[in-house]
C-alpha positions in Angstrom: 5.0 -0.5 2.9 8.7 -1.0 2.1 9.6 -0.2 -1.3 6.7 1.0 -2.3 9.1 4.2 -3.6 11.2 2.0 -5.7 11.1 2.6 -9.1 9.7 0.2 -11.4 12.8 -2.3 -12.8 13.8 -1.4 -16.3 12.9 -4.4 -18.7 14.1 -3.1 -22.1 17.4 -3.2 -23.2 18.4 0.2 -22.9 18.2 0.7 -19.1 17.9 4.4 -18.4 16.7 4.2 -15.0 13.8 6.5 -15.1 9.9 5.9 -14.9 7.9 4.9 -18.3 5.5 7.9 -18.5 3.7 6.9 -21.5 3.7 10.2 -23.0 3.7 9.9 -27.0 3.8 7.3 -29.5 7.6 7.3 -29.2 7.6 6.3 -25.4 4.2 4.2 -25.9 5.8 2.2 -28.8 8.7 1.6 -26.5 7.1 0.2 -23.9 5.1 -2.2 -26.0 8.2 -3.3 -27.3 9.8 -3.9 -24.3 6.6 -5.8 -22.8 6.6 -8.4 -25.7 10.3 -9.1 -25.6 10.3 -9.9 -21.8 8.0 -12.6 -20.5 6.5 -13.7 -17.2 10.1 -15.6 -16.1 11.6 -11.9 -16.0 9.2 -11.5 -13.1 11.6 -14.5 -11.2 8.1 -16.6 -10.2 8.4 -19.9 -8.6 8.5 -22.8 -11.1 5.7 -24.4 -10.0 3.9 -21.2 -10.9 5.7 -20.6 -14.1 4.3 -23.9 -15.0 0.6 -22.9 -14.2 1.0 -19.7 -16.5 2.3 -22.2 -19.2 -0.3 -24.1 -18.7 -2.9 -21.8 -19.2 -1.1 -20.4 -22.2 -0.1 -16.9 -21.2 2.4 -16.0 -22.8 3.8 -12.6 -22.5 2.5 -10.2 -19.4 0.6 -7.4 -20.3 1.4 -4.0 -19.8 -0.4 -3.9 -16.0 1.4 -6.5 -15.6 4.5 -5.4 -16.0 3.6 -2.4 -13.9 2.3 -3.9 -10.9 4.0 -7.9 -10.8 7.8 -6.7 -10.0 6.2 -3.9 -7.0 3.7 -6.8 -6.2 6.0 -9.1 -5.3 8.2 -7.0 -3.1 5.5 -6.5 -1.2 4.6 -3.0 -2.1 1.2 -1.7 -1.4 -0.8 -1.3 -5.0 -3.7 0.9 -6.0 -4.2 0.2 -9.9 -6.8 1.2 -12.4 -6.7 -0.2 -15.6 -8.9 -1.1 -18.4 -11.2 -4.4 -18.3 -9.8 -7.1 -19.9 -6.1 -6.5 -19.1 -5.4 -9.4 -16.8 -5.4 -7.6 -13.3 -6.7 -10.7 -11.6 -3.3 -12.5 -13.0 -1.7 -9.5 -10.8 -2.5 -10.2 -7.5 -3.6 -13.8 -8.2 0.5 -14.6 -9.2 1.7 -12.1 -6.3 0.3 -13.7 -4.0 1.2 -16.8 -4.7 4.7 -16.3 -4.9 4.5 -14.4 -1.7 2.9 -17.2 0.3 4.8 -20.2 -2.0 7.5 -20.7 1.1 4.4 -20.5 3.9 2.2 -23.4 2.9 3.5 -25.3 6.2 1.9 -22.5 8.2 -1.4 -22.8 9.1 -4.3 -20.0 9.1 -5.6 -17.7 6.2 -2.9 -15.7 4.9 -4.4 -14.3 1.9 -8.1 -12.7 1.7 -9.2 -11.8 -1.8 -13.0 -9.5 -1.2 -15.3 -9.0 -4.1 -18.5 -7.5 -4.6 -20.7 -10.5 -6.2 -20.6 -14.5 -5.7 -19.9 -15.4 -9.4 -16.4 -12.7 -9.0 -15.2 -14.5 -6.0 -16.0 -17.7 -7.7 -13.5 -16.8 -10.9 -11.6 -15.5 -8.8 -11.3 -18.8 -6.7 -10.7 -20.3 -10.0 -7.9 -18.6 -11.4 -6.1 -19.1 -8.3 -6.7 -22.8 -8.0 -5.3 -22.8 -12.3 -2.5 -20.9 -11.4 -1.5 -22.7 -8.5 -2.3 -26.2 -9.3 1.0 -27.2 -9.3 1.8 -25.7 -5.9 2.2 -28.6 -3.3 -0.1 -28.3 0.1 -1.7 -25.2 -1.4 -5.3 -24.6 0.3 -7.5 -22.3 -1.5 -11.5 -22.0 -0.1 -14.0 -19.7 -0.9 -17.4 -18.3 1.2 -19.9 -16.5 -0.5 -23.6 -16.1 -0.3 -26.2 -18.6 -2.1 -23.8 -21.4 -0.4 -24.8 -23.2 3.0 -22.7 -21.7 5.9 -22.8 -24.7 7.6 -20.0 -25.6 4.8 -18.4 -23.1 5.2 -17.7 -23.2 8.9 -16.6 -26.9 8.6 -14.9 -25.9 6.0 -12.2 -23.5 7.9 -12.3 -25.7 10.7 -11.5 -29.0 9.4 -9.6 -27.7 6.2 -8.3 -24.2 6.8 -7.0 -22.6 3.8 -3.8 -20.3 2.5 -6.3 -18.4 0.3 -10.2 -17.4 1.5 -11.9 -15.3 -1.4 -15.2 -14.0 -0.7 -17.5 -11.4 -0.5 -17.7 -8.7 2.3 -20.4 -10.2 4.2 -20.1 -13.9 3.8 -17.3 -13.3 5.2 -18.1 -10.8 8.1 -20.7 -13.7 9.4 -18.1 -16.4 9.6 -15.4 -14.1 11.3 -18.8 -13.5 14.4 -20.4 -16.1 16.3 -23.5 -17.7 14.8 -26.8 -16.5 16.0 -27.7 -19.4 17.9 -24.8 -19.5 20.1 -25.8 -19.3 23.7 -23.8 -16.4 25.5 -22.9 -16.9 29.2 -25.4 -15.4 31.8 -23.9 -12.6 34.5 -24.4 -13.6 38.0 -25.6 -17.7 37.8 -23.7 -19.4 40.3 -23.0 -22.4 37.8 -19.8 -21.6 36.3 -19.2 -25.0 34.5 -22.2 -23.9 32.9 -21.1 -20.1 31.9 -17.5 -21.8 30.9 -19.3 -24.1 27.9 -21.5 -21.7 26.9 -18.7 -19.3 26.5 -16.7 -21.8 24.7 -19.5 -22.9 22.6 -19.6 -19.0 21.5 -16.0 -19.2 20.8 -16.0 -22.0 18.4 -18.8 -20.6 16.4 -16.7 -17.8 15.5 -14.4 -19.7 12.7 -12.9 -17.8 11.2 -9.4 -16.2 12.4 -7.9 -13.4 10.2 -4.6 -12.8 13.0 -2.1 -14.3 10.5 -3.0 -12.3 7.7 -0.5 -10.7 5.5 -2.4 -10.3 1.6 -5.9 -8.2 2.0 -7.0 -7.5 -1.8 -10.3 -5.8 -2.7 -11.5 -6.0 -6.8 -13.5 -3.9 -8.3 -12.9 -2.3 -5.5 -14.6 1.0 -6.5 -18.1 -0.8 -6.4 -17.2 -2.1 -2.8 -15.8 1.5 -1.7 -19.0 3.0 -3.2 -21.7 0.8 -1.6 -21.7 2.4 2.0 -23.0 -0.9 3.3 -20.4 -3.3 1.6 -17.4 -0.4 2.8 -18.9 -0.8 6.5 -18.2 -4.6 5.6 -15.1 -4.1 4.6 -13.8 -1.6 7.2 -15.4 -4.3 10.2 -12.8 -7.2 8.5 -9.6 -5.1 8.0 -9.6 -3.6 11.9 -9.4 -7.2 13.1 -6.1 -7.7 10.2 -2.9 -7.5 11.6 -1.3 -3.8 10.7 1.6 -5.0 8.6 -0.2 -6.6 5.8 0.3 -5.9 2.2 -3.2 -4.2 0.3 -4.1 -4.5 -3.0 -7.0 -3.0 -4.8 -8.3 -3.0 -8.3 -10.9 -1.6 -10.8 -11.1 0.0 -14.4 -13.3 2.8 -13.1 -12.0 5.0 -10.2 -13.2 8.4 -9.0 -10.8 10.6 -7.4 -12.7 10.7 -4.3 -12.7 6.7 -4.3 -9.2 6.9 -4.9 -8.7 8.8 -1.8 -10.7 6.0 0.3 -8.5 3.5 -1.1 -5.1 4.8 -0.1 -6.6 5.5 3.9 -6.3 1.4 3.7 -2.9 1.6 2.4 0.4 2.9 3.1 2.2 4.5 -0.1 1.0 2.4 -2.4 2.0 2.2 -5.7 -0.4 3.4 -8.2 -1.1 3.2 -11.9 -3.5 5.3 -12.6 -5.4 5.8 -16.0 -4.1 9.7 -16.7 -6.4 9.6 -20.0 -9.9 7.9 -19.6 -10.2 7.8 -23.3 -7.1 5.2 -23.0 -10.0 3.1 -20.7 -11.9 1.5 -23.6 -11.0 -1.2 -25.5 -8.3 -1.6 -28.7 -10.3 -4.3 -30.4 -13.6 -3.0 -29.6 -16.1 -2.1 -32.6 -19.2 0.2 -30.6 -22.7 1.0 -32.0 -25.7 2.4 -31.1 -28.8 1.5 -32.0 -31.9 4.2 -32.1 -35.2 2.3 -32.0 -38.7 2.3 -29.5 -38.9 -0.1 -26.9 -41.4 -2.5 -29.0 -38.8 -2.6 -31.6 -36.2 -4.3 -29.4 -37.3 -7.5 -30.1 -37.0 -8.0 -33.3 -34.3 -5.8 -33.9 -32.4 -8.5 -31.5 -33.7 -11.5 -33.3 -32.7 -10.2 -36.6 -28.7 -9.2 -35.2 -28.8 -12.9 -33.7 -29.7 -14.5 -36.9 -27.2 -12.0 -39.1 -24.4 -11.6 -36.9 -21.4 -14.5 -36.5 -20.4 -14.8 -32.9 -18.8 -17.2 -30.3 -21.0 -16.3 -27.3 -23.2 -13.0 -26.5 -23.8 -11.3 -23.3 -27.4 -9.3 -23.2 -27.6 -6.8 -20.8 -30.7 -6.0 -19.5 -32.2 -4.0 -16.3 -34.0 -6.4 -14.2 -33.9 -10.0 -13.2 -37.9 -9.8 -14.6 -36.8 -8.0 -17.7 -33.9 -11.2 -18.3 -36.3 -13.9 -17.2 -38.5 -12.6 -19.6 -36.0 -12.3 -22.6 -34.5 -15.3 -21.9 -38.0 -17.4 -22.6 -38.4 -15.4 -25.6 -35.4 -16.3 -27.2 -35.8 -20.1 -26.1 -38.9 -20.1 -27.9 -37.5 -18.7 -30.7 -34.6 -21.9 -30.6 -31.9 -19.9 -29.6 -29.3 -21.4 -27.4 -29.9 -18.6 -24.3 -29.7 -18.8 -20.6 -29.8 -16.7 -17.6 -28.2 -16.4 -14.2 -31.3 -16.0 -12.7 -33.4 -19.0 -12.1 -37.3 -19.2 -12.4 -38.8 -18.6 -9.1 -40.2 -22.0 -8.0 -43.9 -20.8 -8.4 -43.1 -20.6 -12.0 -41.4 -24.1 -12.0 -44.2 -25.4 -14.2 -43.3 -23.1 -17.0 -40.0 -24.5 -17.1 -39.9 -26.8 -20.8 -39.7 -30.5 -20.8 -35.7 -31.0 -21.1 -34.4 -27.8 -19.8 -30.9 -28.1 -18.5 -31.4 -25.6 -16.3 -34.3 -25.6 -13.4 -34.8 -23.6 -10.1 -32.4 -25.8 -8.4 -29.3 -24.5 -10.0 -27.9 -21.4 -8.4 -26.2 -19.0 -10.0 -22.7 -20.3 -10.0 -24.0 -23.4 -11.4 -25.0 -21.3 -14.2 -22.1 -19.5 -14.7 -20.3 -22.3 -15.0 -22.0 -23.5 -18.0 -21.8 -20.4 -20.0 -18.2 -20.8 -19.1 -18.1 -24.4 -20.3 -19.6 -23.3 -23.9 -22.9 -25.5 -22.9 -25.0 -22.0 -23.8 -24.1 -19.4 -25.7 -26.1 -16.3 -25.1 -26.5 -15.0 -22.0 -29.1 -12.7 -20.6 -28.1 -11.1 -17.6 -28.5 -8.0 -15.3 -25.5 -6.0 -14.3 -24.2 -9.0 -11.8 -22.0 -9.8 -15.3 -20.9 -6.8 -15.9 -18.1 -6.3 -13.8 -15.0 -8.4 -13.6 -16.3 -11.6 -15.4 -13.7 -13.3 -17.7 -15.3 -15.7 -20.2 -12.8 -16.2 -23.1 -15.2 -17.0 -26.2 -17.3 -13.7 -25.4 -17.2 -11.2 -28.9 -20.5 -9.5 -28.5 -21.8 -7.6 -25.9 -25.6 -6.6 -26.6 -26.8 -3.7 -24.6 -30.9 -4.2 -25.0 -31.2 -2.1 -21.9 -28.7 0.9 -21.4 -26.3 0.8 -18.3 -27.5 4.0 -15.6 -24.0 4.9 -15.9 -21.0 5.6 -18.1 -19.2 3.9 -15.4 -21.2 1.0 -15.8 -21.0 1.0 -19.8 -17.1 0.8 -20.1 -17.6 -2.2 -17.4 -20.3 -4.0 -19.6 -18.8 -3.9 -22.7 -15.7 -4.7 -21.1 -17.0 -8.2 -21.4 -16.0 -8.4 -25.1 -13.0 -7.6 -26.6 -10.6 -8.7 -23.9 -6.7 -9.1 -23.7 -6.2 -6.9 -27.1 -8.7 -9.9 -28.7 -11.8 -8.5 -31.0 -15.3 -7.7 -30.2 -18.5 -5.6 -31.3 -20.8 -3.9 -28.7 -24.4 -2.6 -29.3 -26.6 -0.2 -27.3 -30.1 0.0 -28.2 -30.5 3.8 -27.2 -34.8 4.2 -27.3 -35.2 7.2 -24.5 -34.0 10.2 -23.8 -32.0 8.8 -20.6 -30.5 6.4 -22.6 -29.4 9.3 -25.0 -28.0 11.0 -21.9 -26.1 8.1 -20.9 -24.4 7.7 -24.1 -23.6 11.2 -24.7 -21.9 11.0 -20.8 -20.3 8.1 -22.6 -18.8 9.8 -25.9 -17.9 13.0 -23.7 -16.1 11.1 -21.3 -13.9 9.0 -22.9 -13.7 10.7 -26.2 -15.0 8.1 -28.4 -17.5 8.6 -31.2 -20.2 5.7 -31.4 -21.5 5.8 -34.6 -25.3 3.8 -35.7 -24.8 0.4 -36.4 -25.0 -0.1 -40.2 -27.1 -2.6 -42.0 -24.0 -4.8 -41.9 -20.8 -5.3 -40.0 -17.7 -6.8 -41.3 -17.0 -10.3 -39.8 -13.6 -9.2 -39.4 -13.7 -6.4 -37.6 -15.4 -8.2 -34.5 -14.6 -11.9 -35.2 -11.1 -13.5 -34.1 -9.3 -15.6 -36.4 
């Protein structure tokens, strides 16, 4: 798109004119520096946005940021890959508003955010209703699965918004005609009849996507990957208009995903991670921890009870596998949940009192680990991409990820936005070893055994 070969405006005091590289301390120190003397109002936002981010209590932009906001906002295609935890939501989440802030009289969905799991979309739908809350006539919706659709038809007809998030096939269904609408019959001599039934097929298709001008995928590498979900994708952006601005985003991007990105885009501008050592986390203390499977169990008890921590994310492999853990560690009076309620032939197991019964979905659930109401979680990988909860410093690993890829995302949940956190991989097979030697290789870290005791204040913000 336009501008898209602009360079990036100069916000230190010494305006050179050319790119920030990042090569050495000299030029990284620099660039730090110049990030924490500028703040967000550099980036010329709206006020009714600038008073959202004071709101929330950003402060300064981070360095992604800083890259992508000023191209953003000039409309500039953007492919960026940068670590987890580094505000990239805040990218296209302030971009777009600011695009769309002198629009809100027109009607129709002008901005369509695509993630790869309901509980993304739905933080997503929340940072942009925190952001924007002080944006008059603003309309922000979300459709994803585990909702009625019925709601979400009425929903864009009654109360179309600015801003849809969703995920790739939510939203496919709702831009088709349902499945019970009648389609006319060739060659029936009643056209009155044929004419209804067409329109009846016509207004079961809600929504519209002709006025589009945002289309943003996150995580967009797991979306890209997914053949299925890609098909999803690809079927929504052919009925987009062709000028449109596209944004995509992950921390972890293969050069062959890369290239499938950019065939949506036109000469976008990328930041791209030219060191993935540079992909894991600052404030991040890692250890590994070599035991057998049967020893998992206590060995997790015993951290729980020694370690200090806000809130815990457990990672495990299977919904059975979390279910499982989760009861254990209620029984043991531990304040734990899962995403994943109790199938309803299991109801009965459920303990007198439990907040949390088969009737809550997922998002419900999510919710209260947001709200601080639990504070360990025990989840499968459905957390491990993309979800922001603040109070998060330890990121338990009691089954190993299948992939490096989907390590850096995990513990990704700790340590965010340069804060501190401690992450722990119970390593008990030789697959597991695998993975984490793929981990160490690839981003040059070394992960050392967990010691008999950590130092609160290595992984514990003040």
């Amino acid at each position: 798109m336009a501008g898209a070969e602009e360079e990036l405006p100069d916000f230190s005091e010494d305006a050179s004119g050319t790119k920030q590289e990042g090569n050495g301390e000299d030029s990284k120190a620099k660039t730090e520096a110049a990030i924490r003397a500028s703040g967000f109002r550099d980036f010329m936002l709206q006020e009714a946005i600038m008073k959202g981010i004071v709101e929330c209590g950003f402060e300064h932009p981070s360095e992604v940021q800083h890259a992508c906001i000023p191209q953003a906002i000039l409309g500039t295609d953007i492919l960026c890959q940068a670590k987890s935890g580094m505000g990239k939501t805040a990218v296209f989440v302030l971009s777009c508003l600011q695009l769309i802030a002198d629009k809100l009289s027109e009607k129709g969905v002008q901005v369509l955010v695509l993630g790869h799991t309901r509980e993304l979309a739905y933080q997503i739908q929340h940072e942009f209703l925190r952001l924007g809350k002080n944006m008059e006539g603003l309309k922000i919706g979300a459709a994803y699965g585990g909702t009625s659709m019925d709601k979400d038809r009425e929903m864009l007809k009654k109360n179309s918004p600015h801003i849809l998030i969703g995920t790739p096939g939510r939203v496919l269904a709702l831009m088709k005609p349902g499945k019970g609408a009648p389609k006319p019959k060739k060659g029936k001599k009643d056209e009155k009849k044929e004419g209804e039934a067409e329109a009846e097929k016509d207004e079961e298709s809600v929504l519209s996507l002709a006025h589009l001008s945002h289309f943003i995928v996150d995580e967009c590498d797991r979306v890209i990957d997914e053949l299925d979900m890609r098909k999803d994708v690809q079927k929504i952006f052919i009925q987009t208009p062709k000028k449109k601005q596209v944004m995509m985003f992950s921390a972890t991007m293969s050069d062959e995903t890369r290239g499938i990105c950019k065939k949506f885009m036109q000469v976008p501008h990328e930041i791209v991670v030219e060191s993935e050592k540079k992909l894991t986390l600052d404030g991040l203390m890692q250890y590994t921890a070599a035991l057998e499977e049967k020893q998992k169990n206590k060995k997790l008890i015993d951290m729980l009870d020694s370690l200090e921590f806000s809130q815990v994310v457990i990672f495990v492999s299977s919904v059975k596998r979390a279910l499982a853990l989760d009861g254990l560690l209620q029984e043991c009076k531990f304040p734990s949940m899962t995403l994943h309620a109790l199938p309803k032939e299991f109801a009965y197991k459920a303990k007198d009192g439990e907040s949390l019964g088969a009737e809550h979905g997922r998002i419900e659930r999510l919710q209260m680990f947001k709200d601080f109401r639990k504070r360990i979680l025990v989840t499968t990988d459905i957390f491990g991409r993309g979800m922001d909860v603040e109070k998060v410093n330890i990121v338990i690993n009691y089954d190993m990820p299948q992939d490096s890829d989907m390590y850096l995302h995990r513990v990704g949940r700790a340590g965010r936005f340069g804060t501190k956190g401690l992450a722990v991989s119970y390593v008990s097979s030789d697959k597991d070893k695998e993975v984490m030697k793929q981990v160490q290789d690839r981003f040059e870290v070394e992960i050392p055994q967990m010691p008999a005791q950590v130092d609160t204040a290595l992984y514990l913000n003040a």
